[in-house]
C-alpha positions, 0 to 999 in steps of 0.5 A: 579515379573517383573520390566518391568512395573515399568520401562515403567510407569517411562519413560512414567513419565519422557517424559510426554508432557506439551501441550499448546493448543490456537486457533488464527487466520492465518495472511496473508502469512500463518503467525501463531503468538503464544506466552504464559508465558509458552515458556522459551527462549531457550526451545525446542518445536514441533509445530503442526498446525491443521486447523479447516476447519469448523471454519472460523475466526471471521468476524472482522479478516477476514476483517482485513486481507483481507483488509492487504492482498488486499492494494497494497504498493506505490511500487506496485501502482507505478509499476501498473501505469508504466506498464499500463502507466496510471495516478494516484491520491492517498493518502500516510499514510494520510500525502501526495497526490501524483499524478502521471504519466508515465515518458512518458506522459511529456505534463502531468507532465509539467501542474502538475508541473506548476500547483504546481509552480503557487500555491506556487509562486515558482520554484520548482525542479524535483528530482530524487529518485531511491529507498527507495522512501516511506521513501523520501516522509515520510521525506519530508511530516513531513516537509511539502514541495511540491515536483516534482520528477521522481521514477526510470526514469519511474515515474513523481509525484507531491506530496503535503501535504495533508492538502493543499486542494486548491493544491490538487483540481488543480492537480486533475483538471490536471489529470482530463483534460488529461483523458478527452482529450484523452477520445476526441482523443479516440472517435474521434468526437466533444462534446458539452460542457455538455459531456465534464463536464460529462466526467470530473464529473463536 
């Protein structure tokens, strides 16, 4: 009698797989995260993703992730505004209002950072930053400082913290007025003073 059989059934036992079989949900950038008390560290194992076309993922991640995948980072905003040379008011990890202009729109940059000198009775310096920006502001809200400075030369912000409301409304009010002066300029022809409240949404 042949041991062949014998012999075939024994490695088929001694390279039997151990499967672990899990359904998650794809982060952005294709990230897959997959983790269970089974994986030793150091183990070998082969991954294989298999996409289950006709299971979305539940509707809570897939807002999730959209929402991760479409919020721009400050860096982005910042670029946005330097490239379009538009002006901007945004919050920044709910601590800090920032407005901003292009480092070109001086007339702009100068009302903010009166309006911010007139609210504090204070002079306040321009500074410079040319990287790490994110982790500059984040300092500078946890002491609550208000703050002009300029981003890489193409970028004036004016940054308060996000609890001074009164702060807030006047550097709004500043960008408010350049937009509908040059919504003005733009038109060419006078307004009564209604369409000037209506274009600033007063």
């Amino acid at each position: 009698m042949s041991d062949r059989p014998l012999l075939s059934s024994q490695l088929m036992k001694n390279t039997m797989l151990n499967a672990i079989k899990q359904e998650v949900t794809v982060l952005p950038n294709g990230l897959v995260s997959f983790r269970s008390p089974e994986l030793k560290a150091g183990s070998r194992v082969e991954v294989i993703v298999i996409l289950k076309e006709t299971s979305p993922p539940p509707l809570y991640d897939a807002i999730q992730n959209e929402e991760m995948e479409a919020k721009p980072t400050l860096t982005e905003l910042l670029a946005q505004v330097a490239t379009e040379k538009e002006r901007m008011t945004l919050t920044y990890r709910k601590k800090v209002f920032l407005a901003v202009v292009p480092i070109e729109d001086t007339e702009v940059a100068k009302q903010l950072k009166k309006c911010l000198q007139n609210y504090t009775q204070t002079q306040v310096e321009t500074l410079c930053v040319d990287d790490a920006l994110g982790e500059f502001i984040e300092t500078k809200a946890d002491e609550k400082a208000y703050l002009t400075l300029t981003y890489q030369n193409q970028i004036f912000l004016a940054v308060v913290p996000i609890e001074k409301v009164d702060a807030i409304k006047q550097l709004e009010d500043c960008i408010d007025n350049a937009d509908a002066d040059d919504a003005l300029k733009e038109e060419g022809e006078s307004f009564t003073s209604e369409q000037v409240d209506k274009i600033l949404g007063w």
